[in-house]
mmCIF file of the N, C-alpha and C atoms, coordinates in Angstrom:
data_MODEL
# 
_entry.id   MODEL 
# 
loop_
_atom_site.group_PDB 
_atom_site.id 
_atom_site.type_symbol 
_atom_site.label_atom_id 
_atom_site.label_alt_id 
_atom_site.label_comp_id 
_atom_site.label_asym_id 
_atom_site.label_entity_id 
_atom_site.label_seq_id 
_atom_site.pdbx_PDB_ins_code 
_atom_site.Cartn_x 
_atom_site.Cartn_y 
_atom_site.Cartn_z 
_atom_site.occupancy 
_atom_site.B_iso_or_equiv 
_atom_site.pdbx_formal_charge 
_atom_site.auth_seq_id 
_atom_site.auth_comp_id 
_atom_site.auth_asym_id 
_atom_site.auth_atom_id 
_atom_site.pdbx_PDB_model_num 
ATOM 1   N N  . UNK A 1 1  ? 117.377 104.214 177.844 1.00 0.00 ? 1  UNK A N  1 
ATOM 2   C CA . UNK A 1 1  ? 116.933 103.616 176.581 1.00 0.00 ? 1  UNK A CA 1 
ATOM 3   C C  . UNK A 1 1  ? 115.501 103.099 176.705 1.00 0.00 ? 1  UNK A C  1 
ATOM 4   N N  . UNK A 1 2  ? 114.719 102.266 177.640 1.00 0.00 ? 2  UNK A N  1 
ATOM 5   C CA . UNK A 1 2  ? 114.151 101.569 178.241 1.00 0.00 ? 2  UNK A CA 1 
ATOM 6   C C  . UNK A 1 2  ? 113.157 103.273 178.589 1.00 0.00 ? 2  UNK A C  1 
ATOM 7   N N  . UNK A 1 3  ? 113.067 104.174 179.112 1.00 0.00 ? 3  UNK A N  1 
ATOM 8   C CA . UNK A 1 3  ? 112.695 105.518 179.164 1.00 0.00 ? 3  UNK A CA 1 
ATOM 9   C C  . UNK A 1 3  ? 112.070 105.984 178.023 1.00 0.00 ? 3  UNK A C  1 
ATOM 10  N N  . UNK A 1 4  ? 112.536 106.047 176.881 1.00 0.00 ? 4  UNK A N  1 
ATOM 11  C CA . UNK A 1 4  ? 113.014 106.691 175.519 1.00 0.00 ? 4  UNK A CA 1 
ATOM 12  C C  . UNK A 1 4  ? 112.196 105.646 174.561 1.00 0.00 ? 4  UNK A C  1 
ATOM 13  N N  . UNK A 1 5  ? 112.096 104.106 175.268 1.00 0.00 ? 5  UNK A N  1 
ATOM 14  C CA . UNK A 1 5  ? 111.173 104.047 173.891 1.00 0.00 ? 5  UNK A CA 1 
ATOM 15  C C  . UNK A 1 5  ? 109.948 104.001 174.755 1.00 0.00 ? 5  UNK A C  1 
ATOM 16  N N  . UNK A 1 6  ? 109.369 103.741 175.835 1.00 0.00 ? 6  UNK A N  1 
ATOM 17  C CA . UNK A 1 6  ? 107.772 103.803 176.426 1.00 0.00 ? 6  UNK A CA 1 
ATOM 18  C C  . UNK A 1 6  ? 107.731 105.276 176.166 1.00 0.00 ? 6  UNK A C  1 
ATOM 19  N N  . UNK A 1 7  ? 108.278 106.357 176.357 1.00 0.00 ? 7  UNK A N  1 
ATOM 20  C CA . UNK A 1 7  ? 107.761 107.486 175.620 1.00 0.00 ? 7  UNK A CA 1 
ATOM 21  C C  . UNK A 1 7  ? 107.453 107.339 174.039 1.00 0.00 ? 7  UNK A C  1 
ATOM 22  N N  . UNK A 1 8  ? 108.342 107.050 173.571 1.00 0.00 ? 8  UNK A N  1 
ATOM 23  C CA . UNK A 1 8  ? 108.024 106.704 171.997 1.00 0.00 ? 8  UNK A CA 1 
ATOM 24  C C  . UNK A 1 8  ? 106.928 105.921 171.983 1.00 0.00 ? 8  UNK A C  1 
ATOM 25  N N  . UNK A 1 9  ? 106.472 105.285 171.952 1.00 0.00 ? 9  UNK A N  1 
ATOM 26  C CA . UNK A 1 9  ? 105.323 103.812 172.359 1.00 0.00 ? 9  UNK A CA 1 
ATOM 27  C C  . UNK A 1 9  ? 104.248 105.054 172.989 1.00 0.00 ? 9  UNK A C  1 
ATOM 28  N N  . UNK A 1 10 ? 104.235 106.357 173.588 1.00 0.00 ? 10 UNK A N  1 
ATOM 29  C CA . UNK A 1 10 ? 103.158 106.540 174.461 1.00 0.00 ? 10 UNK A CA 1 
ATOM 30  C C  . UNK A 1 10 ? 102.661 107.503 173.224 1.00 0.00 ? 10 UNK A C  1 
ATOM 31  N N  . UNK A 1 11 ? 103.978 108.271 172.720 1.00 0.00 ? 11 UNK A N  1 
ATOM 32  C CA . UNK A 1 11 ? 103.608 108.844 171.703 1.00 0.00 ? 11 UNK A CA 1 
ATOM 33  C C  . UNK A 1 11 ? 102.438 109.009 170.613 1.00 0.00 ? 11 UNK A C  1 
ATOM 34  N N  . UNK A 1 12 ? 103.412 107.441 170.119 1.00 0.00 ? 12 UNK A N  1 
ATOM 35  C CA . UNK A 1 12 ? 102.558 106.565 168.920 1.00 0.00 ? 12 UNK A CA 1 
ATOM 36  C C  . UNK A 1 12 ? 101.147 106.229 169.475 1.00 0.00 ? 12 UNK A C  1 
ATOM 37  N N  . UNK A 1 13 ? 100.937 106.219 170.501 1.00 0.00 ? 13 UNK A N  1 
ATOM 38  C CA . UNK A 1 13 ? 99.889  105.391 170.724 1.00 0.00 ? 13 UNK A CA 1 
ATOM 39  C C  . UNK A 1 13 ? 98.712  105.827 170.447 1.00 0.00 ? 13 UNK A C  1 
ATOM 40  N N  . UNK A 1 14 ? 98.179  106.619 170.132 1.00 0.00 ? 14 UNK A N  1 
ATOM 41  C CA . UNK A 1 14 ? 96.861  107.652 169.477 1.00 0.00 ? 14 UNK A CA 1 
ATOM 42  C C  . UNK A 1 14 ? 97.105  106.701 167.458 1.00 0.00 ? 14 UNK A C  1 
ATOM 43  N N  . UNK A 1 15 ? 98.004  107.184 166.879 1.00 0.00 ? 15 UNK A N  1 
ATOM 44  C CA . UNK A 1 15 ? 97.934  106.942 165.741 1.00 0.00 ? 15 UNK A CA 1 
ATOM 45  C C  . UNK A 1 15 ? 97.995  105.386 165.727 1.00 0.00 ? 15 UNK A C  1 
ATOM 46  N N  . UNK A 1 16 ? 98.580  104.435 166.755 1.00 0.00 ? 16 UNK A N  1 
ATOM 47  C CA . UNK A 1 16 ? 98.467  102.627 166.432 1.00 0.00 ? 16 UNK A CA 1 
ATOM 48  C C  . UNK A 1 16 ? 96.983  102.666 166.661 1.00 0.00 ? 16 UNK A C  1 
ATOM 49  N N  . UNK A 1 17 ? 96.132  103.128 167.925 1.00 0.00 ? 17 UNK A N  1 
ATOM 50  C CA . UNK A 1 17 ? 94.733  102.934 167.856 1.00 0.00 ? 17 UNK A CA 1 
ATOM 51  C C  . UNK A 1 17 ? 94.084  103.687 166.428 1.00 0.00 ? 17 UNK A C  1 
ATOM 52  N N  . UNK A 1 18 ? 94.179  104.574 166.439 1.00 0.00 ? 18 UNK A N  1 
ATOM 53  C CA . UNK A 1 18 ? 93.684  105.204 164.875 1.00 0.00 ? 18 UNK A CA 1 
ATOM 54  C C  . UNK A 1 18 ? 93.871  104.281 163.487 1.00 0.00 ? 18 UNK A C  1 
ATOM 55  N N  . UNK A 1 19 ? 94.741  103.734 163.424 1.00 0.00 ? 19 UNK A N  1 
ATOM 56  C CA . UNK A 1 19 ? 95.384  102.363 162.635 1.00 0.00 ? 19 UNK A CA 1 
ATOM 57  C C  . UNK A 1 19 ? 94.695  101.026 162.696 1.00 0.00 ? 19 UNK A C  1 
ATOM 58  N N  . UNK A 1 20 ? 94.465  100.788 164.138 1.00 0.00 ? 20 UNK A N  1 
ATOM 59  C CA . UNK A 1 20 ? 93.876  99.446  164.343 1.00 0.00 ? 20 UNK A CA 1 
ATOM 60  C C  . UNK A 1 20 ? 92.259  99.816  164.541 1.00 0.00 ? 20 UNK A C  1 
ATOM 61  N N  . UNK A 1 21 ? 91.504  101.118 163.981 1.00 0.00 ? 21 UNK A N  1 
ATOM 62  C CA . UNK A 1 21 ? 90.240  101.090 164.406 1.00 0.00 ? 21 UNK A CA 1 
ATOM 63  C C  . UNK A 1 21 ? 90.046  101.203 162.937 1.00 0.00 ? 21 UNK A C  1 
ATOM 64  N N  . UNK A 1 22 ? 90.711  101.836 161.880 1.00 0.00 ? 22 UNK A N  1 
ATOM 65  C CA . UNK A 1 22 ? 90.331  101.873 160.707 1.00 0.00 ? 22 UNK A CA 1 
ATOM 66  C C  . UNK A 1 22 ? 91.392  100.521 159.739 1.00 0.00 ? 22 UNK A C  1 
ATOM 67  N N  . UNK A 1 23 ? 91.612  99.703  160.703 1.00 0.00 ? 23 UNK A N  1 
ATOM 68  C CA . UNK A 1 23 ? 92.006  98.736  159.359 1.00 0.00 ? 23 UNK A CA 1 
ATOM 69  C C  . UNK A 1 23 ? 91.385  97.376  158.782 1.00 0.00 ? 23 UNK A C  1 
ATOM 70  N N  . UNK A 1 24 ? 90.233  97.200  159.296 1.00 0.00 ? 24 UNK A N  1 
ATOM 71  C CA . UNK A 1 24 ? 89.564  96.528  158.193 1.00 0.00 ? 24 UNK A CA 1 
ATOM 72  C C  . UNK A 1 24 ? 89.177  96.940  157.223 1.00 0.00 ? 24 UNK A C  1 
ATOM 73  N N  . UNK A 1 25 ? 88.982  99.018  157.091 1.00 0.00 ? 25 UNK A N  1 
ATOM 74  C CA . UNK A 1 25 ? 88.655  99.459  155.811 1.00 0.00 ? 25 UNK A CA 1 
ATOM 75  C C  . UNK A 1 25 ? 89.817  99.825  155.213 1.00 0.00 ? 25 UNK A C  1 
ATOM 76  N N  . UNK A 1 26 ? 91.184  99.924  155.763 1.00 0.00 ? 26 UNK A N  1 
ATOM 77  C CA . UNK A 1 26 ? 92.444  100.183 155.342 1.00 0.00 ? 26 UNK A CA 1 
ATOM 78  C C  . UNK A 1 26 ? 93.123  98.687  154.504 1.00 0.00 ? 26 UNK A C  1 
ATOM 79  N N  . UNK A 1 27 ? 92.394  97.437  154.628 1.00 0.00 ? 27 UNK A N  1 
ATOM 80  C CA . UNK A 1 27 ? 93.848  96.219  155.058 1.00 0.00 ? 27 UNK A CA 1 
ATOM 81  C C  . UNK A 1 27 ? 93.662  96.095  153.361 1.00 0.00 ? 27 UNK A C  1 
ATOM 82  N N  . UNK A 1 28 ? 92.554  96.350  152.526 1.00 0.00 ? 28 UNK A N  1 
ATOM 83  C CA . UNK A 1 28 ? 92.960  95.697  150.960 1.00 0.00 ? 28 UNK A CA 1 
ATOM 84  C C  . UNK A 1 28 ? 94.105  96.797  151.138 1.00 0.00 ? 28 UNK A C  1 
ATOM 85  N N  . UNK A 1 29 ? 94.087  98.147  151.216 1.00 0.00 ? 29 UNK A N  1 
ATOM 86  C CA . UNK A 1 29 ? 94.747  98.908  150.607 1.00 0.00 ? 29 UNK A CA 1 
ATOM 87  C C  . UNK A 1 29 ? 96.592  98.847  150.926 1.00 0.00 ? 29 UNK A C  1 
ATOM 88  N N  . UNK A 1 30 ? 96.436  98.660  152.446 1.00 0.00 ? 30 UNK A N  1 
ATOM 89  C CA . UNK A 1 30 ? 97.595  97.910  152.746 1.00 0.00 ? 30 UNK A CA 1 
ATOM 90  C C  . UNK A 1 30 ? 98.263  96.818  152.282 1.00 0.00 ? 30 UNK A C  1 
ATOM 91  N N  . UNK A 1 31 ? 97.520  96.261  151.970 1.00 0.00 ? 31 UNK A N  1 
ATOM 92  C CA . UNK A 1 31 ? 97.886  94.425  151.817 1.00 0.00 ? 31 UNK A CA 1 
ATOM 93  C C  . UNK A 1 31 ? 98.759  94.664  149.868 1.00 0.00 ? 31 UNK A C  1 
ATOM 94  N N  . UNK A 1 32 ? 97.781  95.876  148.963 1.00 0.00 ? 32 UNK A N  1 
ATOM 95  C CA . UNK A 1 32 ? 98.362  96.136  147.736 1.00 0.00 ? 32 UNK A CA 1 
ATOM 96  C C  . UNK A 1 32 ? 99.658  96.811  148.033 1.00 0.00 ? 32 UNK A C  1 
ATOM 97  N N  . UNK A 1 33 ? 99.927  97.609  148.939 1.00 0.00 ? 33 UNK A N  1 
ATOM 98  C CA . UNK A 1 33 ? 100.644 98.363  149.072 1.00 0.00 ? 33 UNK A CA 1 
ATOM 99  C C  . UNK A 1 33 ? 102.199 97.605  149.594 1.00 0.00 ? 33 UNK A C  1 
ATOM 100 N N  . UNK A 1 34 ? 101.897 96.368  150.298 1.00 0.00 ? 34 UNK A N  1 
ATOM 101 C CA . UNK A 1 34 ? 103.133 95.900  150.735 1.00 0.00 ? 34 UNK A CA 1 
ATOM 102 C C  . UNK A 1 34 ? 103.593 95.291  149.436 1.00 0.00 ? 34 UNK A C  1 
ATOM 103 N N  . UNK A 1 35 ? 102.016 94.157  148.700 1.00 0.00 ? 35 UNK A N  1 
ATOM 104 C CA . UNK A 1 35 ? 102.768 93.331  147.562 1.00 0.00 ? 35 UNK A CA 1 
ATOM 105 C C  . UNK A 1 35 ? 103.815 94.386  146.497 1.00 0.00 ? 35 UNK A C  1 
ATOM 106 N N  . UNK A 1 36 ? 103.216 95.854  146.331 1.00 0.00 ? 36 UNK A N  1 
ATOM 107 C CA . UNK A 1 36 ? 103.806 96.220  145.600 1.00 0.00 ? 36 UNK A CA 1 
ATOM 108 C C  . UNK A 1 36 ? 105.254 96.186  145.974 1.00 0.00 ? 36 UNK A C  1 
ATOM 109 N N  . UNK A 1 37 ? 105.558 97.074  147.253 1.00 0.00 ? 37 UNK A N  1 
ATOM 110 C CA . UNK A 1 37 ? 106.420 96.744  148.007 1.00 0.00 ? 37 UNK A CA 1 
ATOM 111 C C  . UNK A 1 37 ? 108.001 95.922  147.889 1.00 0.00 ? 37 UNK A C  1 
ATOM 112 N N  . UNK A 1 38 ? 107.112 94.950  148.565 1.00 0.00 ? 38 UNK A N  1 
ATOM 113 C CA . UNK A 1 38 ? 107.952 93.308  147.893 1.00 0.00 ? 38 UNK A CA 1 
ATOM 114 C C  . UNK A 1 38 ? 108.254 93.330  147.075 1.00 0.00 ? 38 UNK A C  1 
ATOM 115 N N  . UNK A 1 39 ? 107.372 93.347  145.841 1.00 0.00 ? 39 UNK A N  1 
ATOM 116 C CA . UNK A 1 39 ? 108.317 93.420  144.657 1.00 0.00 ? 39 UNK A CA 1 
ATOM 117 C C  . UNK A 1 39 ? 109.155 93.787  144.073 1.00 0.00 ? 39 UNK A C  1 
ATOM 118 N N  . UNK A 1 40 ? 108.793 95.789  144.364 1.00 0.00 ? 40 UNK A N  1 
ATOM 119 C CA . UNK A 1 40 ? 109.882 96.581  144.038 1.00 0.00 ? 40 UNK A CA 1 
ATOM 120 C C  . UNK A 1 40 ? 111.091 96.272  144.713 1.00 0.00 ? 40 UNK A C  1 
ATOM 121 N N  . UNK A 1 41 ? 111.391 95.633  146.164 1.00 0.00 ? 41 UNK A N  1 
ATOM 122 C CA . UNK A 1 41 ? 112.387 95.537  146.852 1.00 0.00 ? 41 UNK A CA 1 
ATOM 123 C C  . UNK A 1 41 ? 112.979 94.357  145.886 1.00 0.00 ? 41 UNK A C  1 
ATOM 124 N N  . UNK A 1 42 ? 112.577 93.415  145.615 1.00 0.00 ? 42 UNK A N  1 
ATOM 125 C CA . UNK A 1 42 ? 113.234 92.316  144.659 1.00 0.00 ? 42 UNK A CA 1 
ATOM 126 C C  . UNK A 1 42 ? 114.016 92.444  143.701 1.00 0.00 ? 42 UNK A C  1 
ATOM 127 N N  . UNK A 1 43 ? 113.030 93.238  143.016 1.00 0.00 ? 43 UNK A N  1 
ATOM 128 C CA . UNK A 1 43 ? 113.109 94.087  141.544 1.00 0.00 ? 43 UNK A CA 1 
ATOM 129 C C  . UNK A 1 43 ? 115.020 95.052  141.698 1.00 0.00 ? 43 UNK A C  1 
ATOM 130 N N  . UNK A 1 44 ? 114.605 95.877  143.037 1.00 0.00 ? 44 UNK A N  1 
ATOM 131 C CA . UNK A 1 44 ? 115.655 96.365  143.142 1.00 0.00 ? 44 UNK A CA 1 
ATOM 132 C C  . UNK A 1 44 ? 117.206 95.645  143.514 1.00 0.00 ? 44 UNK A C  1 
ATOM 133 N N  . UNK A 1 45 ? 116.795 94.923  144.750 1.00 0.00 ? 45 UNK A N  1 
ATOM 134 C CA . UNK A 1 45 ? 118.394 93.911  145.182 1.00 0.00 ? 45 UNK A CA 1 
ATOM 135 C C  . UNK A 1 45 ? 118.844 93.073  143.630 1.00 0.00 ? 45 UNK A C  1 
ATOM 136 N N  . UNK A 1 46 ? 117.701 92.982  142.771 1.00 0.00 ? 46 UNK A N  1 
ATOM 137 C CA . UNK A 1 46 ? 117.877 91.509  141.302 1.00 0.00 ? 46 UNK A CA 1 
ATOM 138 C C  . UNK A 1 46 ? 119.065 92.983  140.565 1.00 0.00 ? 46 UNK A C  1 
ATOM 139 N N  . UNK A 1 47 ? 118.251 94.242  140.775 1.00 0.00 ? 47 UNK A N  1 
ATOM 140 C CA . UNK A 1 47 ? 119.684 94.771  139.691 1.00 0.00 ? 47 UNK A CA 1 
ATOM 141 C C  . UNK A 1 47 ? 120.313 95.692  140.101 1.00 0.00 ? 47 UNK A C  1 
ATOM 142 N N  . UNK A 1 48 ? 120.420 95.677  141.706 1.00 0.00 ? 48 UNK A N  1 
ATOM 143 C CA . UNK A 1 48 ? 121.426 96.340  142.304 1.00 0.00 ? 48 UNK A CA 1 
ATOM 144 C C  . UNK A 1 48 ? 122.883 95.843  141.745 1.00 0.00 ? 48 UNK A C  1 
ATOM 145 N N  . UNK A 1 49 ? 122.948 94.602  141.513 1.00 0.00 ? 49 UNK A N  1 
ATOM 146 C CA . UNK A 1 49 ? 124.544 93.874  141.223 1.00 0.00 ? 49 UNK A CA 1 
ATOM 147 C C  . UNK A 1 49 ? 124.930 94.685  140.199 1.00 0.00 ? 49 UNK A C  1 
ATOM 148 N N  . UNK A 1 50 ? 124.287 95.069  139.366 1.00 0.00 ? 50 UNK A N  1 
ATOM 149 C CA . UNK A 1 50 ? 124.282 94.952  137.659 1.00 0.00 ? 50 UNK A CA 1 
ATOM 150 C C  . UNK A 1 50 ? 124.752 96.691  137.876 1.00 0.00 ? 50 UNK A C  1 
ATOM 151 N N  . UNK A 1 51 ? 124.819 97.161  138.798 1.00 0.00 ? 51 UNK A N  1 
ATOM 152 C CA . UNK A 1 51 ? 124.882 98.798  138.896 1.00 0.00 ? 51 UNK A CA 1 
ATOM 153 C C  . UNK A 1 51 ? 126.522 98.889  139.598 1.00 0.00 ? 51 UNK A C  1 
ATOM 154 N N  . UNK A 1 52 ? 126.388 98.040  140.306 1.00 0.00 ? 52 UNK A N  1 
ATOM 155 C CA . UNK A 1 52 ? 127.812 98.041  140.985 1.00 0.00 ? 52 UNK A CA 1 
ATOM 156 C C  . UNK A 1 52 ? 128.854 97.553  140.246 1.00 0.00 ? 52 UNK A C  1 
# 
C-alpha cells in the first residue's frame, strides 16, 4: 500500500510542480471555481431530501 502510493505521489509529481509554478496566475481562477463549487454542493445536499 505504502509502495502504491509513493509511486502514485512520483507519478503526480511533474503535474503538482506544474500546478504550484503556475498558481499565482491560476489561484483567482481556482479560488472562483471552488466558491462555485461550494455552493453547488449546498445547493445540492439543501434538495437532495426533497428528491428522496
Amino acid at each position: 500500500m505504502c509502495n502504491f502510493n509513493l509511486n502514485k505521489l512520483a507519478n503526480y509529481r511533474l503535474p503538482i510542480a506544474f500546478l504550484f509554478i503556475f498558481w499565482p496566475i491560476k489561484m483567482p481562477l481556482f479560488f472562483l471555481l471552488f466558491i462555485f463549487f461550494y455552493s453547488f454542493k449546498n445547493i445540492f445536499f439543501s434538495l437532495l431530501p426533497a428528491y428522496l
